[in-house]
N, CA, C and O of each residue as an XYZ file, in Angstrom:
208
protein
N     111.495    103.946     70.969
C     110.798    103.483     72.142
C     111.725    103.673     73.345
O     112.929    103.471     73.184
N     111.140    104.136     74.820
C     111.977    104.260     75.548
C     111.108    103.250     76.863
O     109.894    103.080     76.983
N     112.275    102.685     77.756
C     111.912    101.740     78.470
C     111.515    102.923     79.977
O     111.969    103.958     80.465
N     110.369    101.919     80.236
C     109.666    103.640     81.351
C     110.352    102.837     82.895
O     110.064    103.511     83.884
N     111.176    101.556     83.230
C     112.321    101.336     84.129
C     113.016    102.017     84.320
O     112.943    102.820     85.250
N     114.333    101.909     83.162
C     115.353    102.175     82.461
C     115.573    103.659     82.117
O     116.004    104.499     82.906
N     115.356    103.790     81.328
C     115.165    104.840     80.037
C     115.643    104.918     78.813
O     115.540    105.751     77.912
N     116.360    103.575     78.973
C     116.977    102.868     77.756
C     115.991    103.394     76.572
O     114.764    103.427     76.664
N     116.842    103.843     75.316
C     115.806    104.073     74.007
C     116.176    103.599     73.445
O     117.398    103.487     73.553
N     115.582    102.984     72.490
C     115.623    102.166     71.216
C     115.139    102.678     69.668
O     113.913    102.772     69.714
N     115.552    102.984     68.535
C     114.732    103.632     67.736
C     115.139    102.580     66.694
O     115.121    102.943     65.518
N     115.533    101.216     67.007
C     115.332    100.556     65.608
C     113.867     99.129     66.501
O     113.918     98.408     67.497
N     112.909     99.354     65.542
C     111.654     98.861     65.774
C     112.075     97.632     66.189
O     111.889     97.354     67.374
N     112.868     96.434     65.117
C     112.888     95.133     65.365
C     113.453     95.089     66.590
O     113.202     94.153     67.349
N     114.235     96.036     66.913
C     115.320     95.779     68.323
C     113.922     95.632     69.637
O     113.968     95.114     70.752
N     112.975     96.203     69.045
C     112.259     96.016     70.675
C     111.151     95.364     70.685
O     110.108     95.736     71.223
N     111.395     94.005     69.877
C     110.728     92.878     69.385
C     110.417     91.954     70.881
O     109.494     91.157     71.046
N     111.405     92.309     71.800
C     112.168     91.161     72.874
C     111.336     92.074     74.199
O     111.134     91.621     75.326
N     110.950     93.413     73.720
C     110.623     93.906     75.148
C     108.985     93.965     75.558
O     108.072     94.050     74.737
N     108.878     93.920     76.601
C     107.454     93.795     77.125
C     106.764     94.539     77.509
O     107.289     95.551     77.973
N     105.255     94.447     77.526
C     104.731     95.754     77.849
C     103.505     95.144     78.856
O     103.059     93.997     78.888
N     103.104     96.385     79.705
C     102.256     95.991     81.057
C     101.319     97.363     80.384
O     101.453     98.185     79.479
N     100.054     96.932     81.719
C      98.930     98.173     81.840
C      99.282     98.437     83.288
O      99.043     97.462     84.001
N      99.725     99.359     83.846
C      99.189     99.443     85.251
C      99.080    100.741     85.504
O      99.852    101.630     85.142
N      97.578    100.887     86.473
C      96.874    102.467     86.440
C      96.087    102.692     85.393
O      95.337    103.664     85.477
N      96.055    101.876     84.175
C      95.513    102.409     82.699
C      96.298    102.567     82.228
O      96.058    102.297     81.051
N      97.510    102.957     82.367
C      98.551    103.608     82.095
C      99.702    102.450     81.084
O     100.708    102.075     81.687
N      99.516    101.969     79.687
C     100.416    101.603     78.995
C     102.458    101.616     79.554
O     103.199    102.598     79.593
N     102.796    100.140     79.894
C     104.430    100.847     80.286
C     104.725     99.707     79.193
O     104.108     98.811     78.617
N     106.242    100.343     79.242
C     106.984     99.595     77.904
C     108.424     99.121     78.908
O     108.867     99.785     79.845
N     108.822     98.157     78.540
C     110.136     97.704     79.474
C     111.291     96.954     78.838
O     111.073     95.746     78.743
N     112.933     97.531     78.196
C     113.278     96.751     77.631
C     113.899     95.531     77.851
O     114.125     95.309     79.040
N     114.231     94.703     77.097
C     114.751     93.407     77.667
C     115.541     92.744     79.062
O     115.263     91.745     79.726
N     116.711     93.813     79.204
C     117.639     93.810     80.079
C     116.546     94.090     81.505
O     116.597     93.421     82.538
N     115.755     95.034     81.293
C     114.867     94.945     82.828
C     113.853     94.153     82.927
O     113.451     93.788     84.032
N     113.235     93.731     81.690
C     112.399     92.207     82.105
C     112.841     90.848     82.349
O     112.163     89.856     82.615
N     114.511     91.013     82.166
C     114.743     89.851     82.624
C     115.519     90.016     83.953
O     116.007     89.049     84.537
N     115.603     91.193     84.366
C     115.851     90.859     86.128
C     114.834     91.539     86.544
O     115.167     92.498     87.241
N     113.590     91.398     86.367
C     112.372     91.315     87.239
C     111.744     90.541     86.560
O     110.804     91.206     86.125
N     111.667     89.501     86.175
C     110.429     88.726     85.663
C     109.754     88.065     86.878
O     108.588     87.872     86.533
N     109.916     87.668     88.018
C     109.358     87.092     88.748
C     108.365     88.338     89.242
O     107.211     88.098     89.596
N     108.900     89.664     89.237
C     108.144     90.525     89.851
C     106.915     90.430     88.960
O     105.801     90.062     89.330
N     107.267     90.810     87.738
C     105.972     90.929     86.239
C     105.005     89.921     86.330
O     103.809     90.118     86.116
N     105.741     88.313     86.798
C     105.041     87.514     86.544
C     103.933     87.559     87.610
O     102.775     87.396     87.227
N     104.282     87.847     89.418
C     103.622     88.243     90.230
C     102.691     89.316     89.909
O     101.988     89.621     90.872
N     102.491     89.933     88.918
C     102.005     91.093     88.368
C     102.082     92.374     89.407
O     101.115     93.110     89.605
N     103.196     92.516     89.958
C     103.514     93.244     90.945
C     103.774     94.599     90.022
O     104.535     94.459     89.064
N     103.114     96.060     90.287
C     103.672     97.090     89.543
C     104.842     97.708     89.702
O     105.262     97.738     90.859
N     105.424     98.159     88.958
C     106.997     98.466     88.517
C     107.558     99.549     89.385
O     108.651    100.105     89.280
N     106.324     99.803     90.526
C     107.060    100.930     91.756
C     107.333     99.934     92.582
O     107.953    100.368     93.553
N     107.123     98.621     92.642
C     107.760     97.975     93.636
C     108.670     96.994     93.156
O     108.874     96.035     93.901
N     109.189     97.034     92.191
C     110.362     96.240     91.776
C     111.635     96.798     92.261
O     112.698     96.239     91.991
């Protein structure tokens, strides 16, 4: 899995147990831990990830 922030990849499954995922556009994003937790206020605003 790669974080569409970041680009952090991950290829062990459990490891990306912690990361979160949005719809915006239709468009499925995946985000790993380290960037949902310095934007969570943005996510929580449901603000999309071009303006974080």
């Amino acid at each position: 899995m790669t974080c569409d922030f970041c680009g952090r990849q991950e290829a062990d499954e459990a490891a990306t147990l912690t990361w979160t995922t949005a719809v915006e556009n239709g468009r499925k994003r995946v985000f790993c831990d380290q960037c949902s937790r310095a934007n969570l206020r943005a996510m929580e605003g449901k603000l999309d990830s071009e303006f974080w």
